[in-house]
Backbone as JSON Lines, residues from 0, in Angstrom:
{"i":0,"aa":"X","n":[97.14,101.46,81.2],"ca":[97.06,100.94,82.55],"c":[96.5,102.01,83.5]}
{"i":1,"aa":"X","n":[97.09,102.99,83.38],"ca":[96.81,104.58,84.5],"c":[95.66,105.09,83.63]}
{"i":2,"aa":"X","n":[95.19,104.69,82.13],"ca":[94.11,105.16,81.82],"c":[92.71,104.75,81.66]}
{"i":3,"aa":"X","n":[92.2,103.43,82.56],"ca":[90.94,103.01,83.25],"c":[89.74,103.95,83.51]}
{"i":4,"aa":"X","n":[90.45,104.71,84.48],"ca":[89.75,105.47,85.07],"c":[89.39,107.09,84.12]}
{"i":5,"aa":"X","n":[89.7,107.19,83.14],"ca":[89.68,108.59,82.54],"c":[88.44,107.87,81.27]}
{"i":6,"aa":"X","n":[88.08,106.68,81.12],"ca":[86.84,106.2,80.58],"c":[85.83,106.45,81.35]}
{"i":7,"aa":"X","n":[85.32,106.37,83.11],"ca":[84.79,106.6,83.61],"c":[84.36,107.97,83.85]}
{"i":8,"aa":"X","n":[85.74,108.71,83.37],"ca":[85.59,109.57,84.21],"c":[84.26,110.82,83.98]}
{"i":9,"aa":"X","n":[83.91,111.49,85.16],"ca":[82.81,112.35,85.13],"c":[83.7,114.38,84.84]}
{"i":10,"aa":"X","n":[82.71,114.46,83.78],"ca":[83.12,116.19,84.01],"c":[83.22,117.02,84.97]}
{"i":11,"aa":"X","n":[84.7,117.7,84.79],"ca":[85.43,117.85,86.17],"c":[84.51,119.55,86.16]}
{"i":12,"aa":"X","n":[84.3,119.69,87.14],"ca":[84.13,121.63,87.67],"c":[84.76,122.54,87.22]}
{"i":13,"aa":"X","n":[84.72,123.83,86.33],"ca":[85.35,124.54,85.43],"c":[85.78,125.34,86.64]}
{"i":14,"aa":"X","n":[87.05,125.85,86.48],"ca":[87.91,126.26,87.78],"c":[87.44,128.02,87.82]}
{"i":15,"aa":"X","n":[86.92,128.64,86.81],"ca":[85.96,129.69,86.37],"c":[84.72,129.42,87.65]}
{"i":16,"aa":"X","n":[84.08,128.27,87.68],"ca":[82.71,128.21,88.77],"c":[83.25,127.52,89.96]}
{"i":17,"aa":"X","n":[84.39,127.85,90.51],"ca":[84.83,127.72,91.43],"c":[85.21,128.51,92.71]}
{"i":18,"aa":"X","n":[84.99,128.25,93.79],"ca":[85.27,129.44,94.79],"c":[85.81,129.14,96.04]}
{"i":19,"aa":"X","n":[85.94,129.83,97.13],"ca":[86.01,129.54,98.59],"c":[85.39,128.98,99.24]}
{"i":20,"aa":"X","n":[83.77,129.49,99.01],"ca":[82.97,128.97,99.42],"c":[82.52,127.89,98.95]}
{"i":21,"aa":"X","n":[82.62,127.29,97.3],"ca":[81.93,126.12,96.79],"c":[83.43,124.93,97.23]}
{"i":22,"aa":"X","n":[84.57,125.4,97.9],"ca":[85.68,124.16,98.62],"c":[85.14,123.81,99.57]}
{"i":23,"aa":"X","n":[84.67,125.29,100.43],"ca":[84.19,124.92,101.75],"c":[83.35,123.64,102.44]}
{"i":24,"aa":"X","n":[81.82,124.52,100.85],"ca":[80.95,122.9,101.06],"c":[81.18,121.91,100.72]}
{"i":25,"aa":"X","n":[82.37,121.67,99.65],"ca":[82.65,120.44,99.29],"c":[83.02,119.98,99.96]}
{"i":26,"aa":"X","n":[84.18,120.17,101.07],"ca":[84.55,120.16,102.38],"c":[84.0,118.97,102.71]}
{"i":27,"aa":"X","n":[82.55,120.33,103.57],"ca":[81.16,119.85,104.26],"c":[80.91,118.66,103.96]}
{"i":28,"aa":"X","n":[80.36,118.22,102.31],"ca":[79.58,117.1,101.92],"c":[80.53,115.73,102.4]}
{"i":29,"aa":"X","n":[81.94,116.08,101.76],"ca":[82.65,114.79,102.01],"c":[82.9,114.53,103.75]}
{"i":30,"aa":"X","n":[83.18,115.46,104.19],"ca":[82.88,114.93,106.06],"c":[81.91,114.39,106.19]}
{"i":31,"aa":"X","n":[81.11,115.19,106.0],"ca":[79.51,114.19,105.97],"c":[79.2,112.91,105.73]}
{"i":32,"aa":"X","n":[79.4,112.47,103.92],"ca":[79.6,111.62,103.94],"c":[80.55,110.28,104.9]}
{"i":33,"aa":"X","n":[81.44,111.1,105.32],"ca":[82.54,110.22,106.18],"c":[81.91,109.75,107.33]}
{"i":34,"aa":"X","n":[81.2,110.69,108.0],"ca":[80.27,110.22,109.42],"c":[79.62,109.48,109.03]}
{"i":35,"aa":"X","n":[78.92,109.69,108.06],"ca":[77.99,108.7,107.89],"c":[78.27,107.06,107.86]}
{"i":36,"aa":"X","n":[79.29,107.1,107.21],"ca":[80.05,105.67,106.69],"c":[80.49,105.2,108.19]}
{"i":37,"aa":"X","n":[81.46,106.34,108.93],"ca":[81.86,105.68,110.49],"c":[80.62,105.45,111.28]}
{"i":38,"aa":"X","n":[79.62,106.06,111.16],"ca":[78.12,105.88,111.75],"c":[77.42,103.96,111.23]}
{"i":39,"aa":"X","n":[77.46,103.95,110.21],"ca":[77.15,102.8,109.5],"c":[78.1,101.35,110.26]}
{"i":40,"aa":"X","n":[79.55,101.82,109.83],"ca":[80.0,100.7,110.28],"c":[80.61,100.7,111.77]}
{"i":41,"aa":"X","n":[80.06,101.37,112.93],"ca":[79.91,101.71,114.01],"c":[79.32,100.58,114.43]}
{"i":42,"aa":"X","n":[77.88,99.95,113.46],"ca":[76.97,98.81,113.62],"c":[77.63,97.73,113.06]}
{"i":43,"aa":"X","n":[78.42,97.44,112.38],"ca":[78.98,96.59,112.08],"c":[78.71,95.96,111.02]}
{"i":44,"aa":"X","n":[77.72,97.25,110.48],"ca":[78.04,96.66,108.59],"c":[79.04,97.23,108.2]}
{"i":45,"aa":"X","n":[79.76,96.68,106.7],"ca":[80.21,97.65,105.66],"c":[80.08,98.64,105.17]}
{"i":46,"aa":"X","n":[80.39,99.9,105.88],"ca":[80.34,100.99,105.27],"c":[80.5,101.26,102.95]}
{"i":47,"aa":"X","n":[79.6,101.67,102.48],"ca":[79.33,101.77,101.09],"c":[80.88,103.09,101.09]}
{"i":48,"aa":"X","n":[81.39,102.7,99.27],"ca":[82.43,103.49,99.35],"c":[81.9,104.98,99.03]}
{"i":49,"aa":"X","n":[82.15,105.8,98.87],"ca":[81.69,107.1,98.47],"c":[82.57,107.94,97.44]}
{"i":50,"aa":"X","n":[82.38,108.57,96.53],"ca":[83.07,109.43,95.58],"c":[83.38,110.77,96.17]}
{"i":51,"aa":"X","n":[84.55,111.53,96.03],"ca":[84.49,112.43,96.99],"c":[83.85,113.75,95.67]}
{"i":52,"aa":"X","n":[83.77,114.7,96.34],"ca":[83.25,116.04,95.76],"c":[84.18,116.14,94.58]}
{"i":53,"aa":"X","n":[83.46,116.5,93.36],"ca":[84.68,116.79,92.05],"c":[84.86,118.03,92.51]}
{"i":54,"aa":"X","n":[86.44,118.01,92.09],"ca":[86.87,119.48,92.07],"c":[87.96,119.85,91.06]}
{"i":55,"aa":"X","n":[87.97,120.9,90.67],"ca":[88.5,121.45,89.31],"c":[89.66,121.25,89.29]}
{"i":56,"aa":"X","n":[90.23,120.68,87.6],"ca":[91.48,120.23,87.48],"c":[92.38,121.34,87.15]}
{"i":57,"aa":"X","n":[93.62,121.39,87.63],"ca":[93.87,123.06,87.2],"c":[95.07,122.08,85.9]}
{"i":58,"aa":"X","n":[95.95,123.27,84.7],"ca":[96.72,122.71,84.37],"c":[98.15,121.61,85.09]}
{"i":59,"aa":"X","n":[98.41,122.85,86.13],"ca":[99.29,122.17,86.86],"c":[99.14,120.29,87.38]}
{"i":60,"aa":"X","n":[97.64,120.05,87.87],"ca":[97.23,118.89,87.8],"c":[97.68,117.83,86.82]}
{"i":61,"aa":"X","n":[97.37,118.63,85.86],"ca":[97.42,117.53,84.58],"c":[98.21,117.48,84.19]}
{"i":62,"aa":"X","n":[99.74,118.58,84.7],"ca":[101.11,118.2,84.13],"c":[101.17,116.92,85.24]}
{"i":63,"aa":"X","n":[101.6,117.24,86.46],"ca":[101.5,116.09,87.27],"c":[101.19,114.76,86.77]}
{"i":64,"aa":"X","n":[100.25,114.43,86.41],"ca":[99.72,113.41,86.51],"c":[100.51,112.74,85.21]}
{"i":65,"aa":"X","n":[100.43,113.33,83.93],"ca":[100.89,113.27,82.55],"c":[102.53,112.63,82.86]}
{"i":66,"aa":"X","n":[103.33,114.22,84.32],"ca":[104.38,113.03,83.99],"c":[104.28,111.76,85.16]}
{"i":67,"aa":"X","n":[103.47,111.57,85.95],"ca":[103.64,110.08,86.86],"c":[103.3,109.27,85.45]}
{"i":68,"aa":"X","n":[102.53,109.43,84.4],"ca":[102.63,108.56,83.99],"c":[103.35,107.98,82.94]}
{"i":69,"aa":"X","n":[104.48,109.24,82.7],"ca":[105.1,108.86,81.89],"c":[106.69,108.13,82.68]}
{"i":70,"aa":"X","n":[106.47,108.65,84.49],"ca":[107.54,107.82,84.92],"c":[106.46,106.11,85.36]}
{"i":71,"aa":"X","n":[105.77,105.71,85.17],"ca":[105.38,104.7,85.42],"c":[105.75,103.58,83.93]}
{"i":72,"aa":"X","n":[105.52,104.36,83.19],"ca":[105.89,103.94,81.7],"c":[107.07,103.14,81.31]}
{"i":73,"aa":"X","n":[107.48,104.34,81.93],"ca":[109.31,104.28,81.91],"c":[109.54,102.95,82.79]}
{"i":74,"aa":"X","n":[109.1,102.92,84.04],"ca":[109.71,101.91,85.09],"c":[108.96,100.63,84.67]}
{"i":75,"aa":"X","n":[107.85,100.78,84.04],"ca":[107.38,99.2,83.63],"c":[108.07,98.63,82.33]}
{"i":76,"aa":"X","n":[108.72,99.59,81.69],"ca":[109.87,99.37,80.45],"c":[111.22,98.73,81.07]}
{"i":77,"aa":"X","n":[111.67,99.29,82.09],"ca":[112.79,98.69,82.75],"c":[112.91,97.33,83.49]}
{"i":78,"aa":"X","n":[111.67,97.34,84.64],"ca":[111.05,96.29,85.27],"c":[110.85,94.93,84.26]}
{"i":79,"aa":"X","n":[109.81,95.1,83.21],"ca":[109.13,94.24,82.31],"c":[109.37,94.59,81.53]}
{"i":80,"aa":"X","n":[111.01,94.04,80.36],"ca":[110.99,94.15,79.33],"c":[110.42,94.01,77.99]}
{"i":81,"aa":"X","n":[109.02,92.46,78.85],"ca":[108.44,91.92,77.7],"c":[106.9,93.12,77.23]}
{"i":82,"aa":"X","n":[106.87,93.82,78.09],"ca":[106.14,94.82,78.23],"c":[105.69,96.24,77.52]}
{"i":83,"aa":"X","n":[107.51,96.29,77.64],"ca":[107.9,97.68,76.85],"c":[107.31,98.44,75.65]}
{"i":84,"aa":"X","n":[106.96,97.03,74.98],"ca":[106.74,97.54,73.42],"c":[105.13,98.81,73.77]}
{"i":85,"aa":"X","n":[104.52,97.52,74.53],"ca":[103.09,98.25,75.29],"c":[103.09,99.08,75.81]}
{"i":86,"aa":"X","n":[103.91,99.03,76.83],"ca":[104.18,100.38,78.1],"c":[104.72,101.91,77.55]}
{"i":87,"aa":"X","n":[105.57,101.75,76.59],"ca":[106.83,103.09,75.82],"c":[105.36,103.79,75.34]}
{"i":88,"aa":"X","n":[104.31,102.86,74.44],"ca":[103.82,103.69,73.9],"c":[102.59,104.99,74.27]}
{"i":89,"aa":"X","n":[102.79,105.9,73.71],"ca":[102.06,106.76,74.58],"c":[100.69,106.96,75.02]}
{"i":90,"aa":"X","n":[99.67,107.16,75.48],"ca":[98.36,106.58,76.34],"c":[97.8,108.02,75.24]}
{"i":91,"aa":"X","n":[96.2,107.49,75.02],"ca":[95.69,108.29,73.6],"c":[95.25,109.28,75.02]}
C-alpha cells in the first residue's frame, strides 16, 4: 500500500554530493517553482503540480519511514481484520 510510490521512484542524491550550498539552491528552485504556480493561478488557471528538489535520504530517513510502515501495518491488521493476512506481511 505505502509501497506505490518506491516503483516510481527516481534516484535519490548521494548524501557524499551533498552540501550547504546544493540545499540552498534546492531551496531556490522549489520557491521558484512555487511563484510560478501562484503566478499561473493568480490568472485563474490550474496551477501544474511540481516535484520538489530530490534530496538525500539519510539512514535515519529510512528507519522512519520503515517503522510508519510497519505501524500502518499493524493498525490496518487491527482496523481490517479481513486484511491482515495482506497487511502483517512484510513489503519486499
Amino acid at each position: 500500500m505505502l509501497r506505490r510510490d518506491a516503483l516510481n521512484r527516481k534516484p535519490q542524491q548521494r548524501m557524499a554530493d551533498y552540501s550547504a550550498e546544493v540545499e540552498r539552491l534546492s531551496d531556490l528552485v522549489d520557491l521558484t517553482r512555487e511563484l510560478i504556480n501562484a503566478t499561473i493561478a493568480s490568472r485563474g488557471v490550474p496551477p501544474r503540480r511540481f516535484t520538489p528538489t530530490p534530496r538525500p535520504v539519510t539512514a535515519v530517513d529510512r528507519l522512519r519511514r520503515r517503522n510508519r510502515e510497519v505501524q500502518h501495518r499493524s493498525l490496518v491488521a487491527r482496523l481490517l481484520p479481513h486484511k491482515a493476512t495482506t497487511a502483517s506481511q512484510p513489503a519486499p
